[in-house]
C-alpha positions in Angstrom: 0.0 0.0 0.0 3.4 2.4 0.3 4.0 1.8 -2.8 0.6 2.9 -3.9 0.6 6.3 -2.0 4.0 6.7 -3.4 2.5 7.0 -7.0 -0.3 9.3 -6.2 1.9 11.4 -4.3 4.4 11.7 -7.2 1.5 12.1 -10.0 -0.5 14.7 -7.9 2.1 16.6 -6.9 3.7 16.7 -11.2 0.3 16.7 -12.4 1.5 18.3 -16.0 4.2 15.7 -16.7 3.1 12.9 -18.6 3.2 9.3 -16.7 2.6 5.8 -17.9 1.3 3.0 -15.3 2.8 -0.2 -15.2 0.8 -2.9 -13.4 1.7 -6.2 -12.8 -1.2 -8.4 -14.4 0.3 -11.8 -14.2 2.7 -14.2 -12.6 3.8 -18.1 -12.8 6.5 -19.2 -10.4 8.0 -17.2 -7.7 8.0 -13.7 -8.0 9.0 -10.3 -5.7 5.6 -8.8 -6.1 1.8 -9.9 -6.5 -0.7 -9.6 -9.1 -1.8 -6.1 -9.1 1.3 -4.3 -7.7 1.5 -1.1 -10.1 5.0 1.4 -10.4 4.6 4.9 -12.4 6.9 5.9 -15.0 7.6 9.9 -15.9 8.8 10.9 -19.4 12.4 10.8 -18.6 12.0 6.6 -17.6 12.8 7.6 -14.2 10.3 5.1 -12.0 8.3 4.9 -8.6 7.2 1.6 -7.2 8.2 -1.8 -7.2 7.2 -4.7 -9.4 10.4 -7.1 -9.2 12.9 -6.2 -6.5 14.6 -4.0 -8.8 15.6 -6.6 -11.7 13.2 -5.1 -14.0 12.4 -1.3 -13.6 15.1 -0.1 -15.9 13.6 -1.7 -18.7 10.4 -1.0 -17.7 11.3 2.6 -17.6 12.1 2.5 -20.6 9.3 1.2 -22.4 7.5 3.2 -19.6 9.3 6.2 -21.8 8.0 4.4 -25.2 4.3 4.2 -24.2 4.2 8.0 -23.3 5.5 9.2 -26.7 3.3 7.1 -28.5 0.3 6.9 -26.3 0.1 3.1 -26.5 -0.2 0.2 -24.2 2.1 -2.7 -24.1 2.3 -5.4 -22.6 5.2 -6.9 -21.4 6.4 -10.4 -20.6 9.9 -11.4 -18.3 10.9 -15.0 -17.4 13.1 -14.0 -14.5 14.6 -17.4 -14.2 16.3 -17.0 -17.9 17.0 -13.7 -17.3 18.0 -13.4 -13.5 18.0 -16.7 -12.1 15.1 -16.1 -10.6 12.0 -19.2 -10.7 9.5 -17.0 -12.3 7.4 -15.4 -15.2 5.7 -11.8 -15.2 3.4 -10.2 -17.4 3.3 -6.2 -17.0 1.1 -4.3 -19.0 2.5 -0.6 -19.2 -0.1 2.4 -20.3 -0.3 5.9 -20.7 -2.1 7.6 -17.4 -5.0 9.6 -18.6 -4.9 13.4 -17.7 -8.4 13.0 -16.9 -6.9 10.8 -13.5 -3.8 12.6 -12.8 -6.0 15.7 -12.6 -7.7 14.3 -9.0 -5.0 12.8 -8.0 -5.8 8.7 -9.1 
């Protein structure tokens, strides 16, 4: 739930930036966060939140970065063991924030 007010706060508080909102939609095998866990990304890729215990937030950032300028969704898929050597799998679908949302603070 930190996490959580953490994003608000950093929307509300830069509501003319733009943001895209990663949330982690689905997992197989172990993995640092659970389904639902969300980070916010700002136009510069820099992120707040957690989805993976820092393994993947760079890259996130940047297609965080990717899904601003083009105002697309994507969504994203990690096996952490291949990657990380990690036991796991993790779907994260990354999407613009709607100014409509960042304008009361959601």
């Amino acid at each position: 739930m930190k996490a959580l007010q953490q994003i608000i706060r950093r929307v509300a508080e830069n509501p003319s930036r733009p943001w895209a909102l990663a949330t982690l939609v689905q997992t197989e095998g172990s993995t640092y966060r659970k389904l639902g866990a969300r980070l916010v990304v700002d136009s510069d890729g820099g992120t707040t939140g957690v989805l993976s215990g820092g393994c993947l937030e760079e890259e996130i950032g940047r297609h965080g970065r990717d899904v601003i300028a083009n105002a697309a969704p994507v969504l994203l898929s990690f096996d952490t063991k291949r990657l990380y050597g990690c036991d796991g799998q993790l779907k994260i679908l990354v999407e613009p924030l709607p100014a409509r949302l960042r304008v009361v603070g959601i």
